[in-house]
C-alpha positions in Angstrom: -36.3 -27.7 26.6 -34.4 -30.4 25.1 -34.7 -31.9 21.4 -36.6 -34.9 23.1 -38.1 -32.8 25.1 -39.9 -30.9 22.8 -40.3 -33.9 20.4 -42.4 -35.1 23.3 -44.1 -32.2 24.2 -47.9 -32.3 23.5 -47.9 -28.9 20.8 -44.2 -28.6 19.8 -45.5 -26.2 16.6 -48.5 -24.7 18.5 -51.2 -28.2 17.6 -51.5 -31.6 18.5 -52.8 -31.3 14.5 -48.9 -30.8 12.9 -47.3 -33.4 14.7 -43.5 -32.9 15.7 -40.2 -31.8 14.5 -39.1 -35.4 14.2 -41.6 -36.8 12.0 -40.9 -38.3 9.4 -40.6 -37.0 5.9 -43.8 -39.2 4.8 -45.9 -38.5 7.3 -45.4 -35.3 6.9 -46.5 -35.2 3.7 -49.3 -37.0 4.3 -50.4 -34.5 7.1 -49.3 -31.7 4.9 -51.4 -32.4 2.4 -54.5 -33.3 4.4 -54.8 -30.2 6.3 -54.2 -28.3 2.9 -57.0 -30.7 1.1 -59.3 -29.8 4.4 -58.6 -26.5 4.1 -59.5 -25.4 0.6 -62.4 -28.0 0.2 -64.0 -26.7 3.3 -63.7 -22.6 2.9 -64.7 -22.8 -0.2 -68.1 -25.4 0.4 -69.1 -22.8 3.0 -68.4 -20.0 0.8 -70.6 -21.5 -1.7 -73.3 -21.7 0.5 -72.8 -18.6 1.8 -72.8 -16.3 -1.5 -76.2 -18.4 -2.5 -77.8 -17.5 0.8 -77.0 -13.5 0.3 -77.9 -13.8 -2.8 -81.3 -15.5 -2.7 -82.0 -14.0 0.5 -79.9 -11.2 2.1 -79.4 -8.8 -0.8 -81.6 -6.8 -1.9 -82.7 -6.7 -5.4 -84.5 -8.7 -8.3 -85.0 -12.7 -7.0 -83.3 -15.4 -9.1 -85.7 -17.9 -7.9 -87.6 -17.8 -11.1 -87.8 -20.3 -13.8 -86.4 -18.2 -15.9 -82.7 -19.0 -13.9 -83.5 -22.3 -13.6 -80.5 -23.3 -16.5 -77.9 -20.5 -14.4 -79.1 -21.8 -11.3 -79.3 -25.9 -11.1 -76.8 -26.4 -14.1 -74.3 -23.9 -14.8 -73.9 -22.8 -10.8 -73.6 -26.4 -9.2 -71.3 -27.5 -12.3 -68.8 -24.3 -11.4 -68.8 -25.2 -7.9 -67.6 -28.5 -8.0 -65.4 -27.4 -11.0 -63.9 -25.0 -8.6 -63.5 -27.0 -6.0 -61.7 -30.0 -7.9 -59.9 -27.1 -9.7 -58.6 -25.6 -7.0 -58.0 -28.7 -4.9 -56.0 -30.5 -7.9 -54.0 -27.3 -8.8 -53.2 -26.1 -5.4 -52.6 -29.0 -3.4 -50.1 -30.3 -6.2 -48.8 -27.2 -6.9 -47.5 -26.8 -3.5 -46.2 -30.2 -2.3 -44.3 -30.3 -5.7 -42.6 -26.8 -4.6 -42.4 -28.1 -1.8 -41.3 -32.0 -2.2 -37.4 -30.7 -0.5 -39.3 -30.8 2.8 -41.3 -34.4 2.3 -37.8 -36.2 1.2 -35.6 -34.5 3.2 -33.7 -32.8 1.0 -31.8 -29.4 1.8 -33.8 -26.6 0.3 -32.1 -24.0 -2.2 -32.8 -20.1 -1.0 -35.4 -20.3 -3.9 -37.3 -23.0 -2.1 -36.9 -21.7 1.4 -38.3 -18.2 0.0 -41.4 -20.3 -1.8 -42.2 -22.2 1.8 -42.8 -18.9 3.1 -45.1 -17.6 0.4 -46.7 -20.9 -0.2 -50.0 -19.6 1.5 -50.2 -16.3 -0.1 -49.7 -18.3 -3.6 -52.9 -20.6 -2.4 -55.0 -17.9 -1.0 -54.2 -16.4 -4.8 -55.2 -19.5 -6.5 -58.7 -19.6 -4.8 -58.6 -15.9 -5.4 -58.8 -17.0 -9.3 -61.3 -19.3 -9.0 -63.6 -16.6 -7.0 -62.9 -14.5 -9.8 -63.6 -16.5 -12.4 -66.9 -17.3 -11.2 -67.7 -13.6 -10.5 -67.0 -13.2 -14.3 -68.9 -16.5 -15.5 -71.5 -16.2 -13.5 -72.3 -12.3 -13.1 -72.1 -12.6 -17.1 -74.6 -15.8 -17.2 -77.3 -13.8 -15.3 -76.7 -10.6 -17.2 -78.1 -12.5 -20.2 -81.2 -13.0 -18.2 -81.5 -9.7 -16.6 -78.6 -6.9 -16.5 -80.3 -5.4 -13.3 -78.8 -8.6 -11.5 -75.3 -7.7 -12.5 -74.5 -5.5 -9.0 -76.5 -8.0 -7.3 -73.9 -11.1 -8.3 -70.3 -9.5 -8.5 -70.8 -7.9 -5.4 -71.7 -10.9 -3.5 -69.2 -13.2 -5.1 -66.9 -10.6 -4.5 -67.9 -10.3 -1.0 -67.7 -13.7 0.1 -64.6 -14.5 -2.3 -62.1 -12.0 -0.7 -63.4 -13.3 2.9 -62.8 -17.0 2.1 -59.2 -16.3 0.3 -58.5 -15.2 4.0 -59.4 -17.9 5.6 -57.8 -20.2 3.4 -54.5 -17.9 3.7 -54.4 -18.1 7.4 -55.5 -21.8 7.4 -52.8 -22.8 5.0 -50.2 -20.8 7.2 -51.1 -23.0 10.1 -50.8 -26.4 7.9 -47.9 -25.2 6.1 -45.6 -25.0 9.4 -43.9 -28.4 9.4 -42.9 -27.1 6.5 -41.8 -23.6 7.3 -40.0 -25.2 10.4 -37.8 -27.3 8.2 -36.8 -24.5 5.8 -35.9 -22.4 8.6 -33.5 -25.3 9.9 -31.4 -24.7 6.8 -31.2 -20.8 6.9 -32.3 -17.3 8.6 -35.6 -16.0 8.3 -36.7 -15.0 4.1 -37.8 -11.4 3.7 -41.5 -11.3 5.1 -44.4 -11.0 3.1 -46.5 -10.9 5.6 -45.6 -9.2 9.4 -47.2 -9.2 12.5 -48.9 -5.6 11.7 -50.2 -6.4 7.8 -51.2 -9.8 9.3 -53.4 -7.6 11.5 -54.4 -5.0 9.2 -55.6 -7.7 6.9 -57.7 -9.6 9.5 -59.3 -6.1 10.4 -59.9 -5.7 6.8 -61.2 -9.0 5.5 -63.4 -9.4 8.9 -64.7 -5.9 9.4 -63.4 -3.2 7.2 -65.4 -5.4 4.0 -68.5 -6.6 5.9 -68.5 -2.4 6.4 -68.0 -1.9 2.7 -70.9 -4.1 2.0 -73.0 -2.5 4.3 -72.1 0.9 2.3 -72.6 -1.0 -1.3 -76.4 -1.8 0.1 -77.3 1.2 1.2 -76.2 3.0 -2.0 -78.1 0.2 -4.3 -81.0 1.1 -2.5 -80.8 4.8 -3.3 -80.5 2.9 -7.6 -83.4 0.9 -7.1 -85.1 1.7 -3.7 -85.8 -1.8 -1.8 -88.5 -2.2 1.0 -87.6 -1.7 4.4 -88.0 -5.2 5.6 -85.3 -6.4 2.3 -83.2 -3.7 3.9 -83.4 -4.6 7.5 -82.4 -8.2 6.7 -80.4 -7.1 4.4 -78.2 -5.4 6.9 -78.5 -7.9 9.6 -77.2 -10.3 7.9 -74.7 -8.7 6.7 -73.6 -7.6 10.1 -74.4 -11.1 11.5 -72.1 -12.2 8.7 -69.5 -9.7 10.3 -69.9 -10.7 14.0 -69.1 -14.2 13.1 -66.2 -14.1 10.4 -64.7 -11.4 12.1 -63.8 -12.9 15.4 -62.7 -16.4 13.7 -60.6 -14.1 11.8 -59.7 -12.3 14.6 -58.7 -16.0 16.4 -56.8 -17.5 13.5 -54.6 -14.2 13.9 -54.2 -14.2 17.3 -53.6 -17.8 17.9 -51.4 -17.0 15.2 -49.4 -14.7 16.7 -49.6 -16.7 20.6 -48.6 -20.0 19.6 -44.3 -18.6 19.2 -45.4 -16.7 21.8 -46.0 -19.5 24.2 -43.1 -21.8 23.0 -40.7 -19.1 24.3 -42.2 -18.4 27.3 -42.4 -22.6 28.0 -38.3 -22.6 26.5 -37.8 -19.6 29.4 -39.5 -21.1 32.1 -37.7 -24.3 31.1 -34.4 -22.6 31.5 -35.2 -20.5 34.7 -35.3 -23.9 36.2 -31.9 -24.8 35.0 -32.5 -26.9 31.8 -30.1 -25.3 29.4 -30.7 -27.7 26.9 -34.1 -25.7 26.6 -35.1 -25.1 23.1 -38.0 -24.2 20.5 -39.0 -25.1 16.9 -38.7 -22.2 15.3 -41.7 -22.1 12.4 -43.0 -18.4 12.6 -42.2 -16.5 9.5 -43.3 -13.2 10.9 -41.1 -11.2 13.5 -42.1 -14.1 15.8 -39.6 -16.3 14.0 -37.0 -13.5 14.8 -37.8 -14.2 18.5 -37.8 -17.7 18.7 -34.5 -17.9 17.0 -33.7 -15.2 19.2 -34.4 -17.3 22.4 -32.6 -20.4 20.7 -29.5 -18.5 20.4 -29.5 -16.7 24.2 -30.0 -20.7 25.0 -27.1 -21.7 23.0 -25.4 -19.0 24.4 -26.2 -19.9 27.9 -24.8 -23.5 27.5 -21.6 -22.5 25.9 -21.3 -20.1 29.0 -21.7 -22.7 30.9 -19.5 -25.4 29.5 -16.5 -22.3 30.0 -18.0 -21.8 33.4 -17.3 -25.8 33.9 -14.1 -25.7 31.7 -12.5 -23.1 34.0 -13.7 -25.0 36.9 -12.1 -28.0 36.2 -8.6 -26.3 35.5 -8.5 -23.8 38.2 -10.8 -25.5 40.6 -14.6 -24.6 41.1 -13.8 -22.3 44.2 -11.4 -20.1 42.4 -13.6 -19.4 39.1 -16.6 -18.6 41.0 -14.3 -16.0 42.8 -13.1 -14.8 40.0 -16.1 -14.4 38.1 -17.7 -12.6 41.0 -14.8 -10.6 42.0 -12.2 -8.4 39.7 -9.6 -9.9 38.7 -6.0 -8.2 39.2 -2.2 -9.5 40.3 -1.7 -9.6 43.9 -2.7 -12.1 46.9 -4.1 -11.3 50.5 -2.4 -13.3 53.5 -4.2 -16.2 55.0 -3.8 -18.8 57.2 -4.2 -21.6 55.1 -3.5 -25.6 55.3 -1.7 -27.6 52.6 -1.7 -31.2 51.6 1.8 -32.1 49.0 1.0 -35.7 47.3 3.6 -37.0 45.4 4.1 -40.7 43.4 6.3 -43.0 45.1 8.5 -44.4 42.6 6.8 -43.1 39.3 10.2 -43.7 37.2 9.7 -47.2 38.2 5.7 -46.9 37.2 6.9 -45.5 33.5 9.2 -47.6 32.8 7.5 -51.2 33.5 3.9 -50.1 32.2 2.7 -48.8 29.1 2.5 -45.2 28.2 -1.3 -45.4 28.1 -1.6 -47.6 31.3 0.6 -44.7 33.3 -2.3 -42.3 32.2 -5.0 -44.4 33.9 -2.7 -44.9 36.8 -2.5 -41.5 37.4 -6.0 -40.5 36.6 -7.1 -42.8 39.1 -4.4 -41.8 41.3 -5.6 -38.0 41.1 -9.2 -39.2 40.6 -9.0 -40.3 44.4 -7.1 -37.2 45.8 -9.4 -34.9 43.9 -12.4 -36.2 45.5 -11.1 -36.3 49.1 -9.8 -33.2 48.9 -12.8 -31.5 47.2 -15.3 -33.9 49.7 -13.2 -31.7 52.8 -14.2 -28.2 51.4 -10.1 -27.8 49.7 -9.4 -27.2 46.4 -6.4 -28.7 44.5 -4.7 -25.9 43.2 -2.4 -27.0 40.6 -0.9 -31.0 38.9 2.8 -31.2 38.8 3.4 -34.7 36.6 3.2 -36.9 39.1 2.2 -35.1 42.3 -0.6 -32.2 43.5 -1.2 -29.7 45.5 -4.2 -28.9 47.5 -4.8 -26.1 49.4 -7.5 -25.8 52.3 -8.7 -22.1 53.7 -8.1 -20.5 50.5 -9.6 -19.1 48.9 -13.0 -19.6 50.6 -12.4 -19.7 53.7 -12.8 -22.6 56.1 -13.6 -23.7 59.6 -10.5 -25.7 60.6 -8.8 -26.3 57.9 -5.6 -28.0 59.4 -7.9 -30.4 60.7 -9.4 -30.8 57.4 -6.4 -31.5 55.7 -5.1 -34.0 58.4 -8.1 -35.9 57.7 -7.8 -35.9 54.0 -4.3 -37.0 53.9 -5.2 -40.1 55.8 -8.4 -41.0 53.8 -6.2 -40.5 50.7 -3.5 -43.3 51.3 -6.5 -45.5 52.3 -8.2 -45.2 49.6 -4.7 -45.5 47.7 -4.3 -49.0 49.1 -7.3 -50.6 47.8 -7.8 -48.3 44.6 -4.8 -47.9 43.1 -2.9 -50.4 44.1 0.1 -50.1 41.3 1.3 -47.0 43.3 1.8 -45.5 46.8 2.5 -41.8 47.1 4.0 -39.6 50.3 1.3 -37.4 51.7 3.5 -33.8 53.6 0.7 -31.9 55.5 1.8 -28.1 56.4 -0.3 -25.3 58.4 0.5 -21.7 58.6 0.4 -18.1 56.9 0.1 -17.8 53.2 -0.4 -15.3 50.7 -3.6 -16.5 48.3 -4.2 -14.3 45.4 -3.6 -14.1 41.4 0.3 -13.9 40.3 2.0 -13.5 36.9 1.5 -11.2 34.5 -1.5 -9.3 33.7 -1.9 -10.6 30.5 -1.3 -14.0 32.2 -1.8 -15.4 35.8 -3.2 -18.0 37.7 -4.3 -18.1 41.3 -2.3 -19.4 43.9 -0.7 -20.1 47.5 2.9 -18.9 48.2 4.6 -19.0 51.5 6.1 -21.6 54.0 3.5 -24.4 54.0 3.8 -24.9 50.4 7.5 -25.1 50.7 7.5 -27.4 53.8 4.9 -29.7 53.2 6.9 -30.3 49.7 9.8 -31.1 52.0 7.5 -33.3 54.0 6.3 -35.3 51.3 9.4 -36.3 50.3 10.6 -37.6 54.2 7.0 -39.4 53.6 8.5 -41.7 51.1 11.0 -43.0 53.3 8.8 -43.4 56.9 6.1 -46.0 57.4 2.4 -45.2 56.1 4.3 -42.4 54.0 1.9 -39.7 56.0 3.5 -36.8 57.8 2.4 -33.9 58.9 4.1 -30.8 60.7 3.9 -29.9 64.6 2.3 -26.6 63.5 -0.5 -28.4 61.5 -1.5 -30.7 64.5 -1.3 -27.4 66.9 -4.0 -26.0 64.1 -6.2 -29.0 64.2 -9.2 -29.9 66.1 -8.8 -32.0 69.0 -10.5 -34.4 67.1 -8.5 -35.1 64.7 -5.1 -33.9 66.3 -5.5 -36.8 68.6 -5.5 -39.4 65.6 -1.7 -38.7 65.2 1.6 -38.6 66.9 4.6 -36.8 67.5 7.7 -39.0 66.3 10.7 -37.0 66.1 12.4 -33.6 65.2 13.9 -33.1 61.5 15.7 -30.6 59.6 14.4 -30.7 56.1 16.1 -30.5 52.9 17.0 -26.7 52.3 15.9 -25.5 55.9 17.4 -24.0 59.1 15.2 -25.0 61.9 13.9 -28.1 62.9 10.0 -29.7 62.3 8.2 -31.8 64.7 7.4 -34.8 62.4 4.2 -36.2 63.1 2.1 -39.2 61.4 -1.4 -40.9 62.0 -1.6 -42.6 65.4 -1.6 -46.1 64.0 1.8 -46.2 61.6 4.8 -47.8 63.2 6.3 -44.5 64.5 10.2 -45.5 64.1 10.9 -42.8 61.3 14.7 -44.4 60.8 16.2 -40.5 60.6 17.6 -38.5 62.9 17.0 -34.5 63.6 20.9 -33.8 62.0 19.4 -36.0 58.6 17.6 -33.2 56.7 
């Protein structure tokens, strides 16, 4: 997945809720600190009315709806909850986005900071732990003045219900907190975990059924201290069990959905990449082993594109043909013979060319130049198989092989110096085609080689490159080369005349396309 392409998708960090990885620092403040504000004012409301339920009518034991509570229960308990609440709201809220302001101006965190976004939610779950436990201490010591028997009664459901919400509001705040924890891992590896996939677990089996359990036990052994009815009993335990068959699946969720949403960013980055988008990548957020994993895909990604820009690298300066073969085959010195086809193009006149243009004008000459003769030669199945300042050659049959390549060559040749004519018009070049056997392989050292051609057709369609210049249409080819050619293209040119090339013995039929004046102006003795 791209950047933009995971800026746009739908869930980048697992919910439409936390927005995307290019939001800005505002907004993410703003959204930050909402979700956190939701969070704590929530849990804790329905805690509230949870631990008065139990208490007035789950638990068993002596009633607090008498007047003689009246003060503890309309003044002292509703003052403490909304105490609490604007307590907890004002000190954890603000507590947290001033830790955490780096990430809301965009400023690059120190290791301290990076290791605080990462235990920002264990610090708020802790916060609302103190309030819980304040008001087990206030209020279990409020109704003790009344009646000491209610002392069990209180602490163990404030305790109860406190330790349940202070996981709820740890897992919640771990879900609003990841903008956060996605920029701090921008700027750094992953902190030492408080919190791994397996205590993450172990703590949601806990809170959501190893305490509803526990409370279960603490009834049954109050009843054996002060022997309760059976019908306080049976509600008693259903609700604490109905208790547990509701918070311990939403625990159970949070955790899992957790643990899923890295999950399913990777799986989308793989699948993105399977179908060829390298640029495929995730936000990484996860502070868990998860994290691990999602920079983990990130980096195989990276690693992917950088083999790929080498894969392309090599391609252009070997040719795309000869790195796939050599990436699929073992590389070692030595060549295999082949009949093979080759195409010499070489600047008329390029002392001229340097010497009335520019230095930066002769590179844009010659890469339009080469521009053209690359692309007819690659458009015909060949492959140019090496630049020599101002001329190239290209090689067809080698090394993938090819169905005529003498034809293909022919054809090239003359699609080159028409396209020369119109598109480069500041130069003209002489095209010598060759045909024949040719050993194709790797040669130089083995510390050093490159893949090549080396036999007669190199060497004569050098020579006939150079007769080019001096003939009309400056195309030749050999006799053996139109012998090699289809019928369709062979009849597109003509035999001219007989020549015995610079720095060779015997002569070569000189051919050129049908429609060039055919007077060469040599003779055979002329070489």
């Amino acid at each position: 997945m791209t950047m933009q392409q995971q800026r746009d998708s739908p869930a980048p960090m697992g919910s439409r809720l936390l927005g995307g990885p290019d939001e800005t620092s505002r907004r993410t403040r703003i959204r930050v600190q909402l979700l956190l504000t939701a969070t704590i004012l929530v849990t804790n409301v329905i805690g509230a009315l949870i631990a008065v339920l139990l208490i007035t009518v789950v638990i068993p034991g002596p009633t607090i709806l008498t007047m003689d509570y009246v003060y503890v229960n309309f003044i002292a308990v509703p003052v403490y909850v909304v105490f609490a609440i604007v307590v907890g709201l004002t000190w954890g809220t603000r507590s947290l986005v001033r830790d955490l302001r780096w990430a809301t101006t965009g400023r690059t965190p120190s290791a301290h900071e990076q290791r605080a976004a990462f235990r920002a939610p264990l610090r708020l779950a802790l916060m609302q732990g103190a309030m819980w436990g304040l008001a087990l201490v206030l209020l279990t010591t409020l109704y003790a003045f009344v009646d000491v028997e209610l002392v069990p009664k209180i602490a163990f459901t404030i305790a109860l219900t406190g330790i349940t919400i202070c996981a709820f509001c740890y897992l919640l705040s771990q879900f609003a907190l990841r903008p956060v924890a996605a920029r701090a891992l921008e700027y750094g590896p992953l902190p030492e975990r408080a919190l791994g996939i397996t205590s993450r677990t172990m703590l949601t089996w806990l809170l959501g059924t190893g305490v509803p359990i526990l409370g279960l036990m603490l009834i049954a052994v109050f009843s054996f201290i002060r022997p309760a009815s059976s019908t306080s009993l049976a509600v008693a335990i259903l609700a604490v069990g109905g208790v547990a068959l509701v918070v311990g699946p939403l625990l159970a969720l949070l955790s899992v959905r957790a643990t899923a949403a890295p999950i399913r960013s990777v799986r989308t980055g793989m699948s993105r990449v399977a179908e060829g988008d390298l640029d495929a990548s995730v936000v990484v957020y996860d502070g868990t082993e998860l994290g691990a994993l999602q920079i983990g895909f990130n980096r195989m990604a990276e690693g992917l594109r950088e083999r790929e820009r080498i894969r392309d690298l090599f391609g252009r300066h070997v040719g795309h043909d000869v790195a796939a073969n050599a990436l699929t085959r073992r590389s070692e010195l030595g060549g295999e013979e082949r009949h093979v086809a080759v195409l010499f193009v070489d600047i008329i006149g390029s002392t001229t060319i340097a010497a009335t243009h520019d230095p930066v004008e002769v590179v844009e000459i010659l890469n339009r130049f080469f521009g053209v003769v690359v692309d007819e030669v690659d458009s015909r199945g060949g492959f140019v198989n090496k630049f020599e300042g101002d001329a190239a050659l290209a090689i067809f049959g080698a090394p993938t092989e090819l169905s005529d390549p003498a034809g293909r060559a022919l054809a090239t040749a003359r699609a080159i110096h028409e396209r020369l004519a119109s598109e480069v018009s500041e130069c003209d070049a002489g095209l010598g085609v060759a045909a024949g056997p040719a050993v194709a392989g790797n040669i130089g050292a083995r510390e050093r080689f490159e893949y090549t051609v080396i036999g007669d057709p190199v060497n004569e369609a050098a020579r006939l490159s150079e007769l080019a210049k001096t003939v009309p249409g400056h195309v030749v080819a050999s006799g053996r080369a139109l012998e090699a050619a289809d019928s369709t293209e062979s009849r597109r040119w003509s035999h001219v005349d007989d020549v015995v090339l610079r720095g060779r013995i015997e002569p070569t039929r000189i051919t050129v396309p049908a429609d060039t004046t055919t007077d060469t102006g040599r003779r055979p003795d002329q070489g």
